[in-house]
N, C-alpha and C positions, 0 to 999 in steps of 0.2 A: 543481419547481424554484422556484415562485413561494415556497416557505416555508422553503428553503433561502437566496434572497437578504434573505428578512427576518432568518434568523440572523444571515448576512456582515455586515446593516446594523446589529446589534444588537452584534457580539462583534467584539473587535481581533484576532483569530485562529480561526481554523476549521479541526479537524482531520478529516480524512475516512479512514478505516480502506478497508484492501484486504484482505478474509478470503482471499483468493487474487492470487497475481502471475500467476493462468496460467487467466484464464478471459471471453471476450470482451466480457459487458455492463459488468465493471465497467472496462474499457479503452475502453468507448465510452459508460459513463457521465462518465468523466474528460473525453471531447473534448464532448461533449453539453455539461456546466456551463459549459465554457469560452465555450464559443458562446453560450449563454445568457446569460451577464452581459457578453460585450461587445455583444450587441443591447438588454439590461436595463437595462444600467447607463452613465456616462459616468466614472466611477470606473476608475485606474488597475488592476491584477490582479498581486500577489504570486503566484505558484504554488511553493511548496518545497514538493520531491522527495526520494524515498529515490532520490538518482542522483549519478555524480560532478560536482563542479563543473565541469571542463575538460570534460565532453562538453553541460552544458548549456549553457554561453559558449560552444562552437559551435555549436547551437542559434540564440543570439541573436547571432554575431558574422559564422561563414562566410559569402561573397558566395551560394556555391551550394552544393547536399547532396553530399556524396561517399562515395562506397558502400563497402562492402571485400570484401574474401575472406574467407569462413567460413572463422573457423578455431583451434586451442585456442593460446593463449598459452603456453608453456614445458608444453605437453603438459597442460596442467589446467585454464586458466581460460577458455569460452568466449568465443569473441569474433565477432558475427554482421554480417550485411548493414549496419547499422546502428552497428556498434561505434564508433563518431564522438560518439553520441550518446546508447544509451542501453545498457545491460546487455541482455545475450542473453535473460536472464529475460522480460524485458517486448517484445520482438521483436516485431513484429505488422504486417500491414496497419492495423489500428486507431492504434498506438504513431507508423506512418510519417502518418499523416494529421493526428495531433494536431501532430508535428511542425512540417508543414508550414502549419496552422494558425495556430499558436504563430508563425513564420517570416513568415506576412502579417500577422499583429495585432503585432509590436514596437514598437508605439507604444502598446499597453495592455496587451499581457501580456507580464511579464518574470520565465520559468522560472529557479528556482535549485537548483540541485543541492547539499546540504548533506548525504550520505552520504565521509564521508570511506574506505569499506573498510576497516573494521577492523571485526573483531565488538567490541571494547568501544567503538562509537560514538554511542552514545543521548546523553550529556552533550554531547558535542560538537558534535551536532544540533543539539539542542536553543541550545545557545549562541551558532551561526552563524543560525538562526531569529529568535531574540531581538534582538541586534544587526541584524537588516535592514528588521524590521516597518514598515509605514506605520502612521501612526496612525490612529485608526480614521474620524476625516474625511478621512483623503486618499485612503485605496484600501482595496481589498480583499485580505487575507492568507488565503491558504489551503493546510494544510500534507497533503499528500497521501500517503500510506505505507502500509505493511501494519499491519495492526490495530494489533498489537505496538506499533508505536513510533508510534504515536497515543497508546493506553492511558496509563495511569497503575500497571501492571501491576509486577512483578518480572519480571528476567531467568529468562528458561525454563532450568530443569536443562538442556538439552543444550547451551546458549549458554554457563551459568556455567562449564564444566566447562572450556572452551577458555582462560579468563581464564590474564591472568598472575597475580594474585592471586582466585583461585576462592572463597575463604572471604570474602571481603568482597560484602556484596551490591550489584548495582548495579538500575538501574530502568531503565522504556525512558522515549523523549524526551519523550513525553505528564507523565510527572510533573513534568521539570522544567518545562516548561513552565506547566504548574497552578502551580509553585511560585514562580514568577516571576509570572504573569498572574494569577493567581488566579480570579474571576470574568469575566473581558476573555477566558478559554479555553474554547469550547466544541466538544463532538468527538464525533461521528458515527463506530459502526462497522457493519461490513456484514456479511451473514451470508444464505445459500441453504440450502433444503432441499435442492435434489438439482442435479443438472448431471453437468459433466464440468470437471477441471483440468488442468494444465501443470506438466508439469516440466522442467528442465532436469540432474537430475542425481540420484543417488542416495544414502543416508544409509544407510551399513552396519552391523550389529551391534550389539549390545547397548548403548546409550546417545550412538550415532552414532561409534564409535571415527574412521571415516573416511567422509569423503566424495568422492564421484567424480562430475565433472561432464562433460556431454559435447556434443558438435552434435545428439542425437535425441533431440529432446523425447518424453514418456512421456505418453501423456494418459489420467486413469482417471478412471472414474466415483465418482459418490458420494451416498447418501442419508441425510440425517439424522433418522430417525423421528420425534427429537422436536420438530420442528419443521412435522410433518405439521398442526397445529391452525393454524397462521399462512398457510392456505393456500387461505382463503376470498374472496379478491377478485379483482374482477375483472381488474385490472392491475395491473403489479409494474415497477420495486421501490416498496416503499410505505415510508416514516417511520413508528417505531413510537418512542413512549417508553415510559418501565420500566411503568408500568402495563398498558399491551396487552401488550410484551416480556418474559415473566416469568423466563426463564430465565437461573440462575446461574452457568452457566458458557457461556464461547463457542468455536465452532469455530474452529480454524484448519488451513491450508493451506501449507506451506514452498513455496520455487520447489524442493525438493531432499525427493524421494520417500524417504518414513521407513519401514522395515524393522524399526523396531523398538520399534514403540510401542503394544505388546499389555498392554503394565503400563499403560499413559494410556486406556485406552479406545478405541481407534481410530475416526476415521469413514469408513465405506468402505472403503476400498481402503488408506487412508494419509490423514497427519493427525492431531489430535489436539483438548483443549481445554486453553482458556486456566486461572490456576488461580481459584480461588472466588473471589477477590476482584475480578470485574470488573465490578462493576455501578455503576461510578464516571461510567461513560458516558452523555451526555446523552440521544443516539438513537440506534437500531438504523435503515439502512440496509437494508431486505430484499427478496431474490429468493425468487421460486417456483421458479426453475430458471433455470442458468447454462448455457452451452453452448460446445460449443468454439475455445479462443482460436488460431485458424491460424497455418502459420510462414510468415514473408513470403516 
């Protein structure tokens, strides 16, 4: 943690990659930093989230928590204990603790949800990020997400394919942000050898034709071979940069079990990687093993 807040003190922005929405260290590494720097620091705390804005201003607005009934929206989109607050995806004993965390520090940490729901939302992200930064003497920014829109990557073939215009390419929030901050952006992403993940729903057929979400999370295991060399120390997660981290391409984990990604290489069970071009990233983030994220 201590070489993580010399980053925050060095950089106007700090992205932190999630190689999975569905696996418990890194939902209790999220509430871990938090705690951290408001014991570290006397420094205000940005936290932008891949989350909606109206469920994170209840976060910081409601007098008290209020729970709901599981249950799917118009028959498809979950919506869990927690639906106030955060997507079914990220669900958790760990997710309700940060919460309530987040709830007694509002006088230094102020979550912002800048996922608008849309799959074409990387730009927009990114734009509602930009527009709210502190600078970098007044507080600490830090933008929290799945790898992906950390990165500086291209949109994955299964996401282009949804676009309304498919042929134009888009980028996830990570590049605009590079392309705005320039050096002021530096972005951490995370990556396990083995564990177990989270789903919330399933990716059917040949290039995800459709997807189907549900209330019973899927949880599978996963190992990545090549990752067996990164697996000599004593405690974990450790910071690696590209020199220890050699590898070219990176895992990833959807919250939405993929059926059909025996052309990408699959890892484990489901999943896939990122494409060759991601070694844009400053640090690798690593587990030795992840373990399972419970449903509240």
């Amino acid at each position: 943690m201590d070489k993580i807040l010399d980053i925050m003190n060095e950089y106007q922005l700090v992205g932190i990659g999630d190689f999975t929405h569905g696996c418990y260290e890194m939902s209790k590494f999220k509430l871990d930093l938090l705690k951290y720097l408001v014991k570290n620091t006397n420094k205000p705390i940005k936290l932008f989230v891949e989350n909606s804005l109206w469920r994170t201003e209840n976060i910081m607005k409601n007098k008290r928590l209020s729970y709901m009934k599981p249950t799917l929206w118009n028959g498809k989109y979950p919506n869990g204990k927690l639906g106030l607050y955060c997507g079914y995806v990220a669900e958790s004993p760990e997710e309700l603790e940060t919460i309530k965390y987040i709830r007694q520090h509002r006088n230094r940490i102020h979550i912002i949800g800048v996922d608008p729901d849309i799959i074409d939302r990387d730009e927009k992200m990114a734009s509602s990020i930009l527009k709210q930064l502190y600078s970098k003497t007044k507080g600490i920014n830090i933008w929290f997400a799945a790898n992906a829109h950390v990165d500086m990557d291209k949109y994955h073939h299964h996401s282009q394919k949804w676009l309304e215009e498919p042929e134009r390419v888009r980028y996830y929030a990570g590049y605009h942000l590079k392309k705005a901050l320039c050096d002021e952006y530096f972005y951490i992403l995370s990556q396990a050898y083995e564990g177990i993940v989270r789903y919330n729903g399933v990716c059917l057929g040949d290039d995800c034709y459709n997807r189907v979400a549900n209330l019973d999370y899927i949880w599978k295991k996963f190992t990545i071979p090549e990752y067996k060399k990164y697996c000599n120390q004593e405690s974990y997660p450790i910071l690696m940069n590209k020199s220890e981290f050699t590898e070219k391409q990176l895992a990833f984990f959807s919250a939405t079990y993929f059926t059909d990604l025996k052309k990408k290489k699959p890892v484990g069970n489901s999943g896939g990687w990122f494409s060759k071009d991601t070694r844009k990233w400053n640090m690798i983030l690593f587990f030795k093993e992840v373990t399972k994220l419970e449903q509240l």
